[in-house]
Backbone bond lengths (Angstrom), bond angles and torsions (degrees), N, CA, C in turn:
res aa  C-N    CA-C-N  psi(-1)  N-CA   C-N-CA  omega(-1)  CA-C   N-CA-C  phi
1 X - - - 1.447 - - 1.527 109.98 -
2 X 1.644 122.34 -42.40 1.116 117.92 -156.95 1.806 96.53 -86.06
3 X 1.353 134.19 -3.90 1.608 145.64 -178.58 1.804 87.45 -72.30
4 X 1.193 90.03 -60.69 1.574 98.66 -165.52 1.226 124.52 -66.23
5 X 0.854 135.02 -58.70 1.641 144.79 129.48 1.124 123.01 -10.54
6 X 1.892 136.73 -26.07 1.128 134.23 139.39 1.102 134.80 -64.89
7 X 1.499 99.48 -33.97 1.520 120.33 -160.71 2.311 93.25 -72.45
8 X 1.660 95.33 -58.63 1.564 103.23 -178.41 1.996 112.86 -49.89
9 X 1.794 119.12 -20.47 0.977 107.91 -170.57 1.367 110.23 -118.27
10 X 1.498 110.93 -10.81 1.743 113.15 147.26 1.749 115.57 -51.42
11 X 1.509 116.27 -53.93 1.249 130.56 175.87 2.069 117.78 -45.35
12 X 1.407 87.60 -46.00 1.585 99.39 -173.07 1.311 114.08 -68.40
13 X 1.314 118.96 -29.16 1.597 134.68 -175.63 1.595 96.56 -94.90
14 X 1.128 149.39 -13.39 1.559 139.76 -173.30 1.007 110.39 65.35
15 X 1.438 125.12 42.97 1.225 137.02 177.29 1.889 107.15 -94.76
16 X 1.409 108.60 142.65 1.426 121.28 175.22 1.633 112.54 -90.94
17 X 1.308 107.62 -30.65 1.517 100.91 -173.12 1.644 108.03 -96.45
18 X 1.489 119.41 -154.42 1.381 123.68 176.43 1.486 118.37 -119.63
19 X 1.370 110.86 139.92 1.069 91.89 172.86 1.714 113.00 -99.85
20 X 1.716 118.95 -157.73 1.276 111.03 -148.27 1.875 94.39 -93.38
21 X 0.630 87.70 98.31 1.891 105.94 148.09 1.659 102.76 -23.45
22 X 1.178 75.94 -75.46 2.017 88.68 -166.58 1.627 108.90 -53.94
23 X 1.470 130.84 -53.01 0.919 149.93 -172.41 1.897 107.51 -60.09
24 X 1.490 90.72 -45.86 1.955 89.82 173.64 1.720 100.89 -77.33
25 X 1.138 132.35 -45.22 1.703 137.41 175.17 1.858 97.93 -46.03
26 X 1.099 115.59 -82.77 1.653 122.98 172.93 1.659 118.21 -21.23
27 X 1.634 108.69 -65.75 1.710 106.39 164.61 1.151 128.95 -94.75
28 X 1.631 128.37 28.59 1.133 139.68 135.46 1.780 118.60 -76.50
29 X 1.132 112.47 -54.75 1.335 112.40 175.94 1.504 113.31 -72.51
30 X 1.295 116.12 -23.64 1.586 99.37 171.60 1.343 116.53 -53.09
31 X 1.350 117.63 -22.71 1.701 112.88 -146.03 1.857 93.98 -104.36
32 X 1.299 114.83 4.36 1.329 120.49 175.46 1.661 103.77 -110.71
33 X 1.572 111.81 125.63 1.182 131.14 164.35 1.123 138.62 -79.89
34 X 1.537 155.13 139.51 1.621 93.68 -20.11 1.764 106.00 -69.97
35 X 1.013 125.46 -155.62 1.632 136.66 -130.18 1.901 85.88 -126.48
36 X 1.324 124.48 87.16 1.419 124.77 150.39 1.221 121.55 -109.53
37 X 1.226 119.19 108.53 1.345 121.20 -175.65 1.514 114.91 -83.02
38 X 1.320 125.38 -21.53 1.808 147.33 142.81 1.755 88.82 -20.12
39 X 1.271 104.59 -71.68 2.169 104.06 -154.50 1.718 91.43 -70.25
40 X 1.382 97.35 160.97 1.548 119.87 178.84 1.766 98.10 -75.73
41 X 0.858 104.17 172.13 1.632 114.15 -171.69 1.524 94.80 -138.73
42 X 1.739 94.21 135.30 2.328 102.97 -178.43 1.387 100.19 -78.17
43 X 1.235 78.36 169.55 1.413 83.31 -171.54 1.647 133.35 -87.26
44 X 1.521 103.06 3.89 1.170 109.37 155.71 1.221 136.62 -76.65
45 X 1.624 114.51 -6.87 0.924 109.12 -177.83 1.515 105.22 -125.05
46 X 1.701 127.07 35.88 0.966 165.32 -161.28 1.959 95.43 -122.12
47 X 1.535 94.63 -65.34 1.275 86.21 -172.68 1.613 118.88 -93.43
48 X 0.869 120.44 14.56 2.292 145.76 155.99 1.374 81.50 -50.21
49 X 1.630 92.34 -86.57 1.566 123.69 -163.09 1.993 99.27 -44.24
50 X 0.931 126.61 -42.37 1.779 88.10 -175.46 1.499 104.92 -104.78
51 X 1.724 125.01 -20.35 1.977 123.86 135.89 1.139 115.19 -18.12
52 X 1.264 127.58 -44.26 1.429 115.80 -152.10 1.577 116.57 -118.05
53 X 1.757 98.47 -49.74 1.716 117.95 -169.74 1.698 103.73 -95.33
54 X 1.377 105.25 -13.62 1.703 116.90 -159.09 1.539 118.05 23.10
55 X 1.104 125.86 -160.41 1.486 141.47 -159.21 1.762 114.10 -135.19
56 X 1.233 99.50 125.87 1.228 96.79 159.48 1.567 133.51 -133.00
57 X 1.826 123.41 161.34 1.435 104.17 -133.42 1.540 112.42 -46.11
58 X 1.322 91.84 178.57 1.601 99.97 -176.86 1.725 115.58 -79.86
59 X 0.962 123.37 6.06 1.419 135.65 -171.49 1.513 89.42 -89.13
60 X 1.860 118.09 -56.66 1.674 102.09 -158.36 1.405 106.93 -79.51
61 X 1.765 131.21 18.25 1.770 136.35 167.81 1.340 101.76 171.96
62 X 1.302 88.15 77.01 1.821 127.13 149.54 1.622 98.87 -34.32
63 X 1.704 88.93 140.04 1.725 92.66 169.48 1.794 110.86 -62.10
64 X 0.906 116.71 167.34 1.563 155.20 173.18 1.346 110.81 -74.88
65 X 0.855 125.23 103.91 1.892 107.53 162.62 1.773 107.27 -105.29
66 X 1.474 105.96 36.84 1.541 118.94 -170.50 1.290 119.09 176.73
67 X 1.003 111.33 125.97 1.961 101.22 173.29 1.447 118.61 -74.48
68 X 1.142 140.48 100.97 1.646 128.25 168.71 1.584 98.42 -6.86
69 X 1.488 95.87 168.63 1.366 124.86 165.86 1.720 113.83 -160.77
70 X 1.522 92.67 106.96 1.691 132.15 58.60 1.784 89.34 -118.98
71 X 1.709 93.65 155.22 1.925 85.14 170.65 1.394 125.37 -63.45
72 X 1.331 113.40 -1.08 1.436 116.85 -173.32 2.121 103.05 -72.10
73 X 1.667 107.02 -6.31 1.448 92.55 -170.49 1.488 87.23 -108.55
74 X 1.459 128.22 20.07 1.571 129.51 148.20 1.236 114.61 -48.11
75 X 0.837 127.27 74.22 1.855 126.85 170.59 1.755 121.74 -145.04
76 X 1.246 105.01 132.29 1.768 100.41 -174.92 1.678 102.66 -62.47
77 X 1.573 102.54 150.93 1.283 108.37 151.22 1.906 133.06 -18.36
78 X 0.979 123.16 146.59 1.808 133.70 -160.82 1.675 73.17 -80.93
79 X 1.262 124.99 -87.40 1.598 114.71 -171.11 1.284 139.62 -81.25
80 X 1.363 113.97 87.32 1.495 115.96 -157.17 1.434 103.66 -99.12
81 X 1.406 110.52 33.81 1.675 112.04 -164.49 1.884 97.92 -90.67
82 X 1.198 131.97 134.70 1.341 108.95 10.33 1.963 130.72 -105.61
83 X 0.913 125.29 179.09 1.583 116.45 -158.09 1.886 94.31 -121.54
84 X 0.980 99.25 147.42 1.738 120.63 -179.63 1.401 114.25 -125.86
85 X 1.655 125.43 106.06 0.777 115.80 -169.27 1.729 107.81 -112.03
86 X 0.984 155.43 -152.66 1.623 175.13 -90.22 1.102 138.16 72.86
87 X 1.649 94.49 139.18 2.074 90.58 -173.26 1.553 106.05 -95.23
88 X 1.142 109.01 93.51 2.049 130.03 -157.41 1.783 70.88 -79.13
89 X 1.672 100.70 149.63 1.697 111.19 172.64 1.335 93.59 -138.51
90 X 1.487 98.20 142.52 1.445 88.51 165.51 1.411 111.86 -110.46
91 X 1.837 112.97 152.20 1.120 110.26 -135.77 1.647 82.81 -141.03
92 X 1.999 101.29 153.16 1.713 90.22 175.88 1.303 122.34 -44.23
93 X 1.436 135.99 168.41 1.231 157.56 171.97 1.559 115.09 -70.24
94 X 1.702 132.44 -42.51 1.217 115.50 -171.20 1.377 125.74 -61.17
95 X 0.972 126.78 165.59 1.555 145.36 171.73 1.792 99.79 -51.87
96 X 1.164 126.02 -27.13 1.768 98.76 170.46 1.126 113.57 -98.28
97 X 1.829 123.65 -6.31 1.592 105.27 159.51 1.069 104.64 -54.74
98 X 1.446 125.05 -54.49 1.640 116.82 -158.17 1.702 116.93 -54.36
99 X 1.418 106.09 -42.89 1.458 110.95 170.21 1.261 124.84 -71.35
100 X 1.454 122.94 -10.65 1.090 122.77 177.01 2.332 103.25 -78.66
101 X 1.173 76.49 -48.43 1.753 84.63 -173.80 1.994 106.40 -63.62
102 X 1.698 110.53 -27.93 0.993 97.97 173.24 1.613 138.71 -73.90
103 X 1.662 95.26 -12.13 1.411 134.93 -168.31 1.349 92.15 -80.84
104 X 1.413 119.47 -44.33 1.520 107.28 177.90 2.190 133.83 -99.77
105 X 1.461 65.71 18.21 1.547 85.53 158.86 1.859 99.28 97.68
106 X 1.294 116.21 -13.53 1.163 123.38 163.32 1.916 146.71 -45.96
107 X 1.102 120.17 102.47 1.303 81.87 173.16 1.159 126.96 -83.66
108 X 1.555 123.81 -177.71 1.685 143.70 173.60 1.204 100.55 -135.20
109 X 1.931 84.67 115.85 1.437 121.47 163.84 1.770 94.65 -75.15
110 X 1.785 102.26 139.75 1.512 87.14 168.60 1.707 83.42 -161.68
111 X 1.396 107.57 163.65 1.202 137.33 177.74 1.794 107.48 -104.23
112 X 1.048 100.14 122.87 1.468 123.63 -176.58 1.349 128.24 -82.69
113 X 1.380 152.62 106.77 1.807 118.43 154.87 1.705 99.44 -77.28
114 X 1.165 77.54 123.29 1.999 87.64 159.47 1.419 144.24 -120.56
115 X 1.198 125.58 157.43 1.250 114.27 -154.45 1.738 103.01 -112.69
116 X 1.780 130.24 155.53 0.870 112.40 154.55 1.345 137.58 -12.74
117 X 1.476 125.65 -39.67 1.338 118.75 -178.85 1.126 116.68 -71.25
118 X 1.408 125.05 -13.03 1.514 133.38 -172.16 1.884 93.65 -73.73
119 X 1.335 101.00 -32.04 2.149 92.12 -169.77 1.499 101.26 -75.83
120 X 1.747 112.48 -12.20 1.576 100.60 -154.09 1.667 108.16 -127.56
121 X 1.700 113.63 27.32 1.438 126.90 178.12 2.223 99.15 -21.82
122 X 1.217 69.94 124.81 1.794 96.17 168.77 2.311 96.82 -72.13
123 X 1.298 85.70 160.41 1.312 98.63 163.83 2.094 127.65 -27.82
124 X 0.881 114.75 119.11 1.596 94.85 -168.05 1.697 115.29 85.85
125 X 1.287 107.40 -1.03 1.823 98.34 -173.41 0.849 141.91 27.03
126 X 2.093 92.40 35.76 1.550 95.41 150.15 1.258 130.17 -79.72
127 X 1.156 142.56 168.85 1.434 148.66 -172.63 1.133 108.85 -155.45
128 X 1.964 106.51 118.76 1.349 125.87 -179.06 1.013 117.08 -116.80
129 X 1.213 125.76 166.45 2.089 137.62 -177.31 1.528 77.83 -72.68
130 X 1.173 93.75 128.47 2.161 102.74 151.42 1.382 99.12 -141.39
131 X 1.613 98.96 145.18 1.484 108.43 177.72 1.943 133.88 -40.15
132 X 0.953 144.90 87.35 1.525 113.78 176.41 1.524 77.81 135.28
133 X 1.244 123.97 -10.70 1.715 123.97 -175.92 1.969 118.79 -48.63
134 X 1.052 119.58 98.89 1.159 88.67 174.35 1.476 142.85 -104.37
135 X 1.264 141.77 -160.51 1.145 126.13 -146.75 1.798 92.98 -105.42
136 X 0.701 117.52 156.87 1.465 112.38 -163.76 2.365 107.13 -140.78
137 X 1.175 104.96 -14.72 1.376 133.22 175.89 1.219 130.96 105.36
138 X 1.315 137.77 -169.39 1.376 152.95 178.25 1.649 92.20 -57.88
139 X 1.914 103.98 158.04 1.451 112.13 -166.21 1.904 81.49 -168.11
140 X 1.454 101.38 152.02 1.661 110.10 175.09 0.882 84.55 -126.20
141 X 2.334 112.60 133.44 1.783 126.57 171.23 1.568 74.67 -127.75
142 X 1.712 80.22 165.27 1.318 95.36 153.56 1.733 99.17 -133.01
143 X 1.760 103.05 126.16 1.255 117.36 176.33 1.837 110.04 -72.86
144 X 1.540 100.75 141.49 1.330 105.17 -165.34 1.317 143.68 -149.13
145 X 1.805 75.02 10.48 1.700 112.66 -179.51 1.787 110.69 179.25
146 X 0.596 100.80 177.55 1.881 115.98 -167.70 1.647 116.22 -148.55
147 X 1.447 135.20 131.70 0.819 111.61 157.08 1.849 96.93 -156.04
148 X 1.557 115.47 -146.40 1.252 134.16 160.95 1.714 114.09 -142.89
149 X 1.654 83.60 130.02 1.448 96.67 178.24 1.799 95.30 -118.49
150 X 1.460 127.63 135.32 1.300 132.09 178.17 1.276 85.97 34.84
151 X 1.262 124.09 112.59 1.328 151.42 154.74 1.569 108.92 41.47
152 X 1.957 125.80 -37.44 1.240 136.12 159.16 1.191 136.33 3.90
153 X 0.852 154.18 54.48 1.497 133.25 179.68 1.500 113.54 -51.37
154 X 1.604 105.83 129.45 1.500 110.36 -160.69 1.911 86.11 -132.55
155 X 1.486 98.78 150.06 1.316 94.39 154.36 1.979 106.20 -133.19
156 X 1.335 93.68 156.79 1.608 96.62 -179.55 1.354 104.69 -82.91
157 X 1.135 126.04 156.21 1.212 133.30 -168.59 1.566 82.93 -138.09
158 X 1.742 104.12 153.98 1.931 115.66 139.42 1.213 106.00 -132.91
159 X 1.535 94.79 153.42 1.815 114.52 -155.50 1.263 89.66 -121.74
160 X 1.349 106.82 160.89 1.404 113.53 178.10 1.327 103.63 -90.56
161 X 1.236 148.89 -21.67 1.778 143.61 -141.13 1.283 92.14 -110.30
162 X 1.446 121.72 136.76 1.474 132.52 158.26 1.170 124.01 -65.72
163 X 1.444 134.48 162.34 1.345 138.31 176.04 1.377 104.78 -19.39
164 X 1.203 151.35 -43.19 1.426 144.39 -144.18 1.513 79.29 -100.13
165 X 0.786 152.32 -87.28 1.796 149.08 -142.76 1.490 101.39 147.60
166 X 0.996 120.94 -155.44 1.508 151.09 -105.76 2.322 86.43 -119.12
167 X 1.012 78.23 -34.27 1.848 82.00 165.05 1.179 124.20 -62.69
168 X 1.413 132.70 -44.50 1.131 155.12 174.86 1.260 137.85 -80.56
169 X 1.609 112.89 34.49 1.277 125.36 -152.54 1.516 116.56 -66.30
170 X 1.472 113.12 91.44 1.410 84.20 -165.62 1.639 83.56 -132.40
171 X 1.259 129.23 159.77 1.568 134.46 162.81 0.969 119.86 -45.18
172 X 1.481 119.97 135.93 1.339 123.16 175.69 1.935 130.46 118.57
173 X 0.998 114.42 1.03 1.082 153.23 -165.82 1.706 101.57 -67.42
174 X 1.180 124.46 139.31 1.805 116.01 167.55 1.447 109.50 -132.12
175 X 1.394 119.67 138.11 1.625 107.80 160.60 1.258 93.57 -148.28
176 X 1.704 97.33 169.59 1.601 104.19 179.87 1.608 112.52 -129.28
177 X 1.060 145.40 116.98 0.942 168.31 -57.52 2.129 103.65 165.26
């Protein structure tokens, strides 16, 4: 959530770089009781957390590939200036909000169920319904284009995970959907 959620509010501002991953993950999970930063965080309180506390670039709190220990030395940097904030809405779920917001130059942050086929993109990274598919769980994209391929309605998505999958979380990622 917190890849995606940077990635959708780097995008919204016309920003080229990233902002902090870690920093939207950190004041999202604060605001959930008690305090596991291990569990994924919804996305409402994903979008509090960069409404309210916002983000700043990803250079002044670099992702984590570890939590300190003890978690009590979980805390961003003393100067995290400067800060990026947005008034993130949450907005219905169907497929023409998303095109509507993409239509206006917007992206859509959205939360996914996904299926095996999402780990195993065919050639081109597209990804289609096939029979026997199963559900494999929740996933954060940020939608970022729209189009039709053979009659299809496809939307582009960017993922946070590099070629290897879901280990490799790093920015920059494309699939198509």
């Amino acid at each position: 959530m917190a890849f995606a959620a940077s990635d959708a509010h780097s995008f919204a501002h016309g920003m080229a770089k990233y902002l902090s991953a870690e920093y939207a993950h950190y004041s999202a999970a604060k605001r959930r009781k008690p305090l596991d930063p291990n569990r994924g965080v919804p996305m409402r309180l994903m979008i509090d957390a960069v409404r309210e506390d916002g983000q700043p670039p990803e250079e002044v709190w670099p992702y984590l590939a570890a939590l300190p220990s003890p978690l009590s030395a979980w805390a961003p940097p003393k100067n995290t200036a400067p800060i990026f904030r947005h008034p993130m809405v949450t907005r219905p779920t169907d497929v023409s909000s998303i095109f509507a917001a993409l239509n206006s130059g917007q992206p859509a942050l959205l939360a996914a169920r996904v299926t095996e086929q999402f780990y195993l993109p065919a050639t081109g990274y597209i990804i289609k319904t096939i029979p026997g598919d199963r559900d494999a769980g929740n996933h954060a994209l940020v939608a970022v284009g729209h189009g039709t391929i053979r009659a299809d309605t496809v939307l582009l998505v960017r993922n946070s995970w590099d070629k290897d999958g879901p280990t490799g979380a790093t920015p920059g990622s494309h699939a198509t959907i």
